[in-house]
C-alpha positions in Angstrom: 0.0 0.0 0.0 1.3 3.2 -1.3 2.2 6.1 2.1 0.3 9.6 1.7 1.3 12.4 0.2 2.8 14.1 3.3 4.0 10.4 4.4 6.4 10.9 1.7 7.5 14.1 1.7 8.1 13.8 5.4 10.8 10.9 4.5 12.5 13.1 1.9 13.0 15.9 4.5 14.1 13.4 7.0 16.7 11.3 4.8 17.5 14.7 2.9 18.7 16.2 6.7 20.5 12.6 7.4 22.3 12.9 3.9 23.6 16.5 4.2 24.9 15.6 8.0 26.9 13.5 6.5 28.3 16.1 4.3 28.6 18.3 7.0 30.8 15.8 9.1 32.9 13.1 6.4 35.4 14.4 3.2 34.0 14.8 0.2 36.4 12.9 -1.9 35.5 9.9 0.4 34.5 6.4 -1.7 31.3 5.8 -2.1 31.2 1.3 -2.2 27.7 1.4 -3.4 28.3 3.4 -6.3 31.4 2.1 -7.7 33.8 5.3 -9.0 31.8 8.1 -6.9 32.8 9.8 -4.2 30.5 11.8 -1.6 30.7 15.0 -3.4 29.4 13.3 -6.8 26.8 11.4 -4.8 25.5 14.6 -3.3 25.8 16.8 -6.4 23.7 13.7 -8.2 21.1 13.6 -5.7 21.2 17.7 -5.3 20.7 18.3 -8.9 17.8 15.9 -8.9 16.1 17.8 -6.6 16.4 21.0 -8.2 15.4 19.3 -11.3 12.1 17.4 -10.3 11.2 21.0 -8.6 11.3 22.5 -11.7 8.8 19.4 -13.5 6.3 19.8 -10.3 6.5 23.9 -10.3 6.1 24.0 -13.8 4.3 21.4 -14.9 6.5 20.6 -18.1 10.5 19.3 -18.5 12.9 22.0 -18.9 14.5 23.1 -21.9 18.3 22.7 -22.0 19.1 26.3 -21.1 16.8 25.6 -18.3 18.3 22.7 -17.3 21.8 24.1 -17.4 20.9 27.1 -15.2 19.7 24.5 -12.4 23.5 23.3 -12.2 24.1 24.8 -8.7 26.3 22.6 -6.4 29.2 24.0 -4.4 31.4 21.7 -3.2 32.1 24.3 -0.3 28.5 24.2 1.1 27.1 21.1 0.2 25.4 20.5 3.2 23.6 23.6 3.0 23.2 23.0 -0.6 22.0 19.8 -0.2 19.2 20.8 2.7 18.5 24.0 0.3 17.3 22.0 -2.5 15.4 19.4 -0.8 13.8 21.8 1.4 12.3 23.7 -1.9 11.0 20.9 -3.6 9.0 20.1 -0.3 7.5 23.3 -0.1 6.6 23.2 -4.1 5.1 19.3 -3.9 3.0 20.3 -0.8 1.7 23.8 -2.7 0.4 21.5 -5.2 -2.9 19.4 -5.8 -1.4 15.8 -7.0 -3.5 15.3 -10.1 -1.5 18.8 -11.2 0.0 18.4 -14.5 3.8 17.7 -14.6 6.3 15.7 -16.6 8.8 13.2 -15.9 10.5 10.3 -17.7 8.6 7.1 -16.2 5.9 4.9 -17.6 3.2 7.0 -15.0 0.4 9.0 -15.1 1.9 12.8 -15.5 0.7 14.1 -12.5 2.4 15.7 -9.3 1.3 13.2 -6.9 4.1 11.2 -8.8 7.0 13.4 -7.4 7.0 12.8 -3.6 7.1 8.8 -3.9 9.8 9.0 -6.6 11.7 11.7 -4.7 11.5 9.8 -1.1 12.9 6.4 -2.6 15.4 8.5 -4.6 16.6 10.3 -1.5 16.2 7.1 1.1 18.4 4.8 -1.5 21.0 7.9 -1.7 21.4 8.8 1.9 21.9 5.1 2.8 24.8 5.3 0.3 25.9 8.6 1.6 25.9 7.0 5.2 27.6 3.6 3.8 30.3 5.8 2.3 30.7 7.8 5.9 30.6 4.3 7.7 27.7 5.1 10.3 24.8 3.0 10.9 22.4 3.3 7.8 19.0 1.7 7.5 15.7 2.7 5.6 12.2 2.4 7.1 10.6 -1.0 6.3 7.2 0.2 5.3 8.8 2.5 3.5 11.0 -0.3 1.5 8.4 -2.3 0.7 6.4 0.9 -1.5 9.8 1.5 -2.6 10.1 -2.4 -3.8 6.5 -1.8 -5.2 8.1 1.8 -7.1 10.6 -0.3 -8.3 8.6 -2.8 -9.7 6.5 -0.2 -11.1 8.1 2.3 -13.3 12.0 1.4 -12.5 12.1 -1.4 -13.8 9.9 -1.3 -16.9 11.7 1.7 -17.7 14.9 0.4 -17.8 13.9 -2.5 -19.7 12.0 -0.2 -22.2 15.0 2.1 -22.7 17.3 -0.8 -23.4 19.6 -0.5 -20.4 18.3 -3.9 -19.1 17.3 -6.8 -20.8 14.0 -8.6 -19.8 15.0 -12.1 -18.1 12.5 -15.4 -19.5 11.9 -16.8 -16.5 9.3 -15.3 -13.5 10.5 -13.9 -10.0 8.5 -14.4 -7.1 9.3 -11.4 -4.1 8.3 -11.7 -1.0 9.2 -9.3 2.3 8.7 -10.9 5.3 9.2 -8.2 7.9 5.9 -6.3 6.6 3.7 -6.6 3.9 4.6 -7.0 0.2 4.9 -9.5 -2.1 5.2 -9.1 -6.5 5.2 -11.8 -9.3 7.5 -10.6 -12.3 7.8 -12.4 -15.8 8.3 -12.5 -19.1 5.0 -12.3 -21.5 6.3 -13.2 -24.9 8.9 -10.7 -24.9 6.6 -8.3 -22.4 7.2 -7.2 -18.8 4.5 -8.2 -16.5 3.8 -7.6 -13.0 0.8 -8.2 -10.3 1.3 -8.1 -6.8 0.4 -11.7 -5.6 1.7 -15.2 -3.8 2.0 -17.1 -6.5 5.3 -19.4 -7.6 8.0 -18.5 -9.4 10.7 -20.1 -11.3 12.8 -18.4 -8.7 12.0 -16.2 -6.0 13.5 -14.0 -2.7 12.3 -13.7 0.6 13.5 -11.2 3.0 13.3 -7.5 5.4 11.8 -5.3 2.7 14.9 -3.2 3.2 17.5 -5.4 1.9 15.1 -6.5 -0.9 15.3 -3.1 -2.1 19.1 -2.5 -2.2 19.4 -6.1 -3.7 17.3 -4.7 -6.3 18.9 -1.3 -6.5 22.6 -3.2 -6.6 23.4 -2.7 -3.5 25.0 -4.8 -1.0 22.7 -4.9 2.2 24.1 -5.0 5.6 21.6 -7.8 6.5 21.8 -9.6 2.7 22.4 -12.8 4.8 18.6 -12.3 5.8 17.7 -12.7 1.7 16.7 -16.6 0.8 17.3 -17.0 -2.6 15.1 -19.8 -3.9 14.7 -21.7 -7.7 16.6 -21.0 -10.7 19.9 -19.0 -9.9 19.9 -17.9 -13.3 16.5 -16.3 -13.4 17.1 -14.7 -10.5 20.5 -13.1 -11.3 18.7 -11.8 -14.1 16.1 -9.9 -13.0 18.9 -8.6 -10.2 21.2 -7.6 -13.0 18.3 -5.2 -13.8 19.7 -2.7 -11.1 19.6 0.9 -11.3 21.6 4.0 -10.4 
């Protein structure tokens, strides 16, 4: 079951302050392990800029043009924190001065509507900050409940997009997901060359039980803390497939 508008925007807020006290407390140049050749600074400006950019979607309903999109290149290295917290805090303020069946755009196979924005921009932020605290080598976690919506995102409009644009190809056999730490469970397969998905118990030629959190890293390509918690079952192949998926 998808959160509530504010539900949302109250976990970008919260994971946006997490990420930028990292920034305010670890180098900038350190290694980020989950996202092999970035450091913290690229990871923040990545994340940053993303904000800045789906602000500019929600606020004006429409993508921007390339002069647009150029002048929204604001990171500063020398303030990211600030930077970081600055951007996050004005896309906040913009989703929740909007209705969510507002016009916008954005790249995914969705309804163009702003009540898109908040869900995409929590799991974008939640994922990020748990790198951003990986790379800084605290504790990092994300919110069950809200793992298993971001699993169900994933699913969603990740996936299908990535297979769509060719930067994935669509496995042939079907993946059974199942969290067991709260609710959530997704079959995924192959319909004569078409990706399908219903959420569902039903068998798979392989499937993955586990916390909803480390489900979603897995899927993300991301090496959970708790991945020993994951149960792998069936076909190895199929299931390395759909995990080869993966995603920025």
């Amino acid at each position: 079951m998808q959160l509530t508008f504010d539900q949302y925007i109250g976990h970008l807020l919260a994971d946006a302050e997490r990420f930028a006290t990292v920034l305010d407390s670890t180098r900038l140049d350190s290694a980020v392990p989950s996202c092999q050749g970035w450091d913290l600074s690229r990871l923040a400006e990545h994340n940053g800029q993303i904000h800045r950019w789906a602000n500019f979607c929600a606020a004006h309903g429409r993508r921007p043009s390339d002069d647009e999109a150029k002048a929204l290149e604001s990171y500063d290295a020398a303030i990211a924190g600030e930077w970081f917290r600055s951007g996050a805090a004005t896309l906040a303020a913009t989703l929740r001065g909007l209705e969510p069946d507002a016009p916008t755009w954005h790249p995914f196979p969705a309804e163009q509507v702003a009540g898109f924005w908040p869900r995409r921009m929590a799991h974008e932020t939640a994922v990020h900050r748990w790198d951003a605290e990986m790379a800084a080598g605290v504790p990092a976690e994300i919110d069950a409940t809200l793992a298993s919506d971001g699993i169900d995102e994933y699913f969603e409009i990740v996936a299908p997009r990535l297979i769509a644009g060719g930067r994935a190809d669509l496995p042939s056999g079907s993946l059974h997901v199942h969290c067991t730490d709260v609710p959530g469970e997704w079959l995924l397969w192959n319909d004569d060359g078409s990706y399908q998905m219903i959420r569902a118990h039903q068998k798979g030629d392989a499937a993955l039980r586990g916390p909803a959190a480390a489900i979603l890293l897995k899927l993300w390509g991301r090496q959970p803390n708790d991945s020993d918690q994951l149960s792998p079952i069936g076909d190895e192949s199929v299931l390395d497939a759909w995990l080869a998926i993966g995603g920025v």
